[in-house]
N, C-alpha and C positions, 0 to 999 in steps of 0.2 A: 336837697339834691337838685342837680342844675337838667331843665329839660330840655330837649329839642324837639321841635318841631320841622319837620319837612315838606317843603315847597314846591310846587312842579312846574316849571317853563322852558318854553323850548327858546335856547340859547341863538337860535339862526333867524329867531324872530323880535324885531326890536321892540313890537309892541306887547309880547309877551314879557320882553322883560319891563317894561315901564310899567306894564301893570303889577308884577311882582314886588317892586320897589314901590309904589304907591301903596299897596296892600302893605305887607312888611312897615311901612317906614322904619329905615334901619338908622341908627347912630352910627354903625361903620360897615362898610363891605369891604370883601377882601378877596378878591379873583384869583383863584386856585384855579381857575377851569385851565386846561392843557390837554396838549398833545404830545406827553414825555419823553417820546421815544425818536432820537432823532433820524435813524435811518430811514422808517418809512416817509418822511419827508421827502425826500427825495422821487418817489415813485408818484404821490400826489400832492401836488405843494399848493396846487388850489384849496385842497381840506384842510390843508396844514393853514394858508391863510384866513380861512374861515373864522376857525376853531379854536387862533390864538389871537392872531390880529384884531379881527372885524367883532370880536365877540367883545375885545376889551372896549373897542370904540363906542359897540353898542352899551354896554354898560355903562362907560364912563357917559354917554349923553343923557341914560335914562336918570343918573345921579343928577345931574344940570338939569335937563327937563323937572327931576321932582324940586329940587333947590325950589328953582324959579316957580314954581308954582304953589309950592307951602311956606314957602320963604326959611325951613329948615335948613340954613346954612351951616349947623355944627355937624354935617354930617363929614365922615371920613372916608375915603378909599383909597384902599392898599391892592397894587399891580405886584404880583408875583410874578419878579424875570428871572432869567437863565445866564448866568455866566457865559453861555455859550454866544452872547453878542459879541463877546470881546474876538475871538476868535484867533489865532493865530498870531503874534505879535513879532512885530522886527525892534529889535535891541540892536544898536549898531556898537555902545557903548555900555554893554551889558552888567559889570557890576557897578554902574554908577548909574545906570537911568532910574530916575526916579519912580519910573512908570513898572516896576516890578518890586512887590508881587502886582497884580493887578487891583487898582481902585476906583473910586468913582470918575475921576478926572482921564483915566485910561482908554487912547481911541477904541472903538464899536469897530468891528472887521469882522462880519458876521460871514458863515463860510457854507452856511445849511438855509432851507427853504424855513427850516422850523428857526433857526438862529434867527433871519430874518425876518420873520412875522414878530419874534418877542422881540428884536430892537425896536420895528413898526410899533406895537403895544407901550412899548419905554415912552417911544417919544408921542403917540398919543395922551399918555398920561402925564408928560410934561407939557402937551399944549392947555390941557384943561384946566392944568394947575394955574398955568402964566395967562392964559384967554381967560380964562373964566371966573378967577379966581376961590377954585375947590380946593379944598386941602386934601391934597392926592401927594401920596408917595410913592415911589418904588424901591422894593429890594430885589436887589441883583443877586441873586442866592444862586450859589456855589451846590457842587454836586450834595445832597443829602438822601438819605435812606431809615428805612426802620424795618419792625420787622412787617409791615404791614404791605410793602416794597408789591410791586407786582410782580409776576413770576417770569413775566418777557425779559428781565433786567438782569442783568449779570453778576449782581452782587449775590440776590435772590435764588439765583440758577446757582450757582455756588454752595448755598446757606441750606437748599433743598437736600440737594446732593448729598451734602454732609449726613442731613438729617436720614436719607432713604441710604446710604452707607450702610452707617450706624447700626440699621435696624435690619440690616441685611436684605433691602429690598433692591439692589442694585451694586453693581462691580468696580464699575468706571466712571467716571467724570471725563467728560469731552469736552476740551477748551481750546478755542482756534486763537489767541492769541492773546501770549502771557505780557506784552505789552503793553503799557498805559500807567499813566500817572497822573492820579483828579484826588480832588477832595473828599473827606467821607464821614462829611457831618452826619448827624441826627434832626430826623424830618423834626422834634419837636421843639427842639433850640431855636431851628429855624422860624418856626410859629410863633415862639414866642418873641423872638425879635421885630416879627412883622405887627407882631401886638405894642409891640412898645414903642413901632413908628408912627402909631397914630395915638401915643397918648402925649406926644409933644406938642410946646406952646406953635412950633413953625413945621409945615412939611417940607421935607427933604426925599433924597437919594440916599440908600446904603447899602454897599458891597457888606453883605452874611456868607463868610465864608471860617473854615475851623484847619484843617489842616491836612496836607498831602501827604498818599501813602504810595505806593507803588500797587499795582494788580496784586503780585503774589504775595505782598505783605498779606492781605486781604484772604487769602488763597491758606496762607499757613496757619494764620489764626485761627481761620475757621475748620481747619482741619486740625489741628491740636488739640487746639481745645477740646475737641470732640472723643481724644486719643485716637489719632488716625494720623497717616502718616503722607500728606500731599502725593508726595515724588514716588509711590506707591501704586500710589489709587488714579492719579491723576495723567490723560494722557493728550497731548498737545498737537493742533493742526494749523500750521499759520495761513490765515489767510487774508486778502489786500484790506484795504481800508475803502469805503464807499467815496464817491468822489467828492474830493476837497472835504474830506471828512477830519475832524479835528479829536486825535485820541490824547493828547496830553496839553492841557492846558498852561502847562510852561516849556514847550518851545521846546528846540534843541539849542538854544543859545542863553536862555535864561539864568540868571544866579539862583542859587537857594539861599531865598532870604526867611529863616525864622520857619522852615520848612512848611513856609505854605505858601500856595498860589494866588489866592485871594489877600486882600491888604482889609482888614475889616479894621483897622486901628478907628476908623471914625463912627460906626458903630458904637464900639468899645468907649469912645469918650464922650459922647453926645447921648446914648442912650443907656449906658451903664451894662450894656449884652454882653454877656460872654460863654460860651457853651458851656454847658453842665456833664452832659457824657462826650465822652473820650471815644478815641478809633476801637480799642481793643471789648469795650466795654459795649460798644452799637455792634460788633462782631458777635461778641459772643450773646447779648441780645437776641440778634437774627438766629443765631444757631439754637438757641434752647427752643426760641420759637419752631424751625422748623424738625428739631428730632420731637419736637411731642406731636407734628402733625405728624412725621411717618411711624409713629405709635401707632395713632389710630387708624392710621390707612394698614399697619400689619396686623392689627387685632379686625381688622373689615376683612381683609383676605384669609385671617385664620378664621372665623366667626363662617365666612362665604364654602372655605373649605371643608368646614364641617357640617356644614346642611348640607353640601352635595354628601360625601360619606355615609351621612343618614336616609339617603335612597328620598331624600327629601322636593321636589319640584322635577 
């Protein structure tokens, strides 16, 4: 049975992490650390560069610092980015540009404080690669979800919903805007694709992305499945978009190519990746996850209403 052990260092301090890394000596790291949520970016974009950018920089030198010092050159490190560099795209010649869906080769038009600290991180992690020579990758990973998703995120706020429905803890769902169209991989395809950028003989770039749905596709599934009825339960308040906020990653000029937004074809042939769950299937995922948590939150409140009943506290 495979263990973990857990590490503690404060991420804002470079010599904590050099010493993390010297202790550990890892064969690979993989920088998950983020700040996922792009709209508070906006309101602090100093923390947002902290916490994305400067953390990667800091790791990627602790990685080079250790090299150079143990001379462990087989060490790997994999940068977890955001599709969200790409940002906004102009197609003048739309169903012949090459440059859709979106791929490796596709211009960076980051449009957020958080978009641009992860392109900052991208290209950090391609200086170290070409300066230094580490074998460092990046995946540009497209939107993904599971049920493990946090609750701030709208997929999640959705999949709850359903779940506290169901269980008759709640009437309505409140959703301010049934617009949008992103990708809606499975957080652990995507893992595993970042696993199998560092078991090649060369480091590269790869756009992980699976396939575009629409909001309400998202919306219906997870309401069905449930036997519940969206257009029911469900009630709608439009409101703007944050500034220069990017809600659909293909544009309003884009072709639908192969109904996805991301071009992962070089993944697909270089690494042998290809996702294993499906949209409907990471749906209903999420959803059986959260109707067993508003289970137990209705057997907490029936369990709660019966000690008071009992003249009890």
């Amino acid at each position: 049975m495979a263990q973990m052990k857990l590490h503690h260092a404060d991420l804002t301090d470079a010599s904590s992490i050099r010493r993390l890394i010297d202790t550990i000596s890892p064969d690979e790291v993989y920088n998950l650390n983020d700040q996922t949520n792009v709209a508070p970016s906006f309101e602090m974009p100093d923390y947002i560069v902290d916490v994305v950018a400067t953390v990667a920089l800091r790791l990627l030198e602790a990685v080079r610092s250790h090299v150079s010092a143990t001379g462990r050159s087989h060490i790997r490190y994999c940068q977890a980015g955001s599709s969200e560099i790409f940002g906004p795209q102009e197609y003048e010649y739309w169903p012949w540009n090459p440059q859709t869906p979106l791929s490796e080769t596709s211009p960076f038009n980051p449009r957020s404080p958080y978009a641009v600290s992860k392109c900052t991180a991208h290209r950090y992690a391609v200086h170290y690669r070409e300066a230094h020579g580490l074998f460092v990758c990046n995946g540009i990973l497209f939107n993904h979800e599971s049920p493990r998703r946090g609750e701030n995120f709208l997929s999640r706020k959705i999949t709850r919903a359903v779940g506290r429905i169901k269980m008759g803890l709640q009437s309505k769902f409140f959703l301010k805007n049934l617009d949008g169209i992103q990708e809606w991989g499975f957080a652990g395809d995507h893992m595993e694709a970042m696993w199998m950028m560092l078991q090649q003989e060369k480091p590269d770039d790869y756009v992980i992305a699976t396939e575009w749905h629409a909001l309400v596709d998202f919306l219906e599934v997870a309401f069905k499945y449930a036997g519940l009825n969206p257009f029911d339960l469900v009630e709608f308040k439009y409101v703007g978009l944050k500034p220069a906020e990017v809600d659909s990653m293909k544009g309003d000029t884009t072709v639908e190519v192969d109904n996805k937004t991301g071009d992962a074809s070089k993944a697909e042939k270089v690494l042998g990746w290809k996702p294993k769950v499906g949209f409907e299937e990471l749906v209903k995922m999420m959803v059986d996850k959260d109707i067993e948590l508003a289970k137990r939150e209705k057997e907490k409140v029936l369990d709660d209403a019966a000690y008071i009943d009992d003249g009890v506290g």
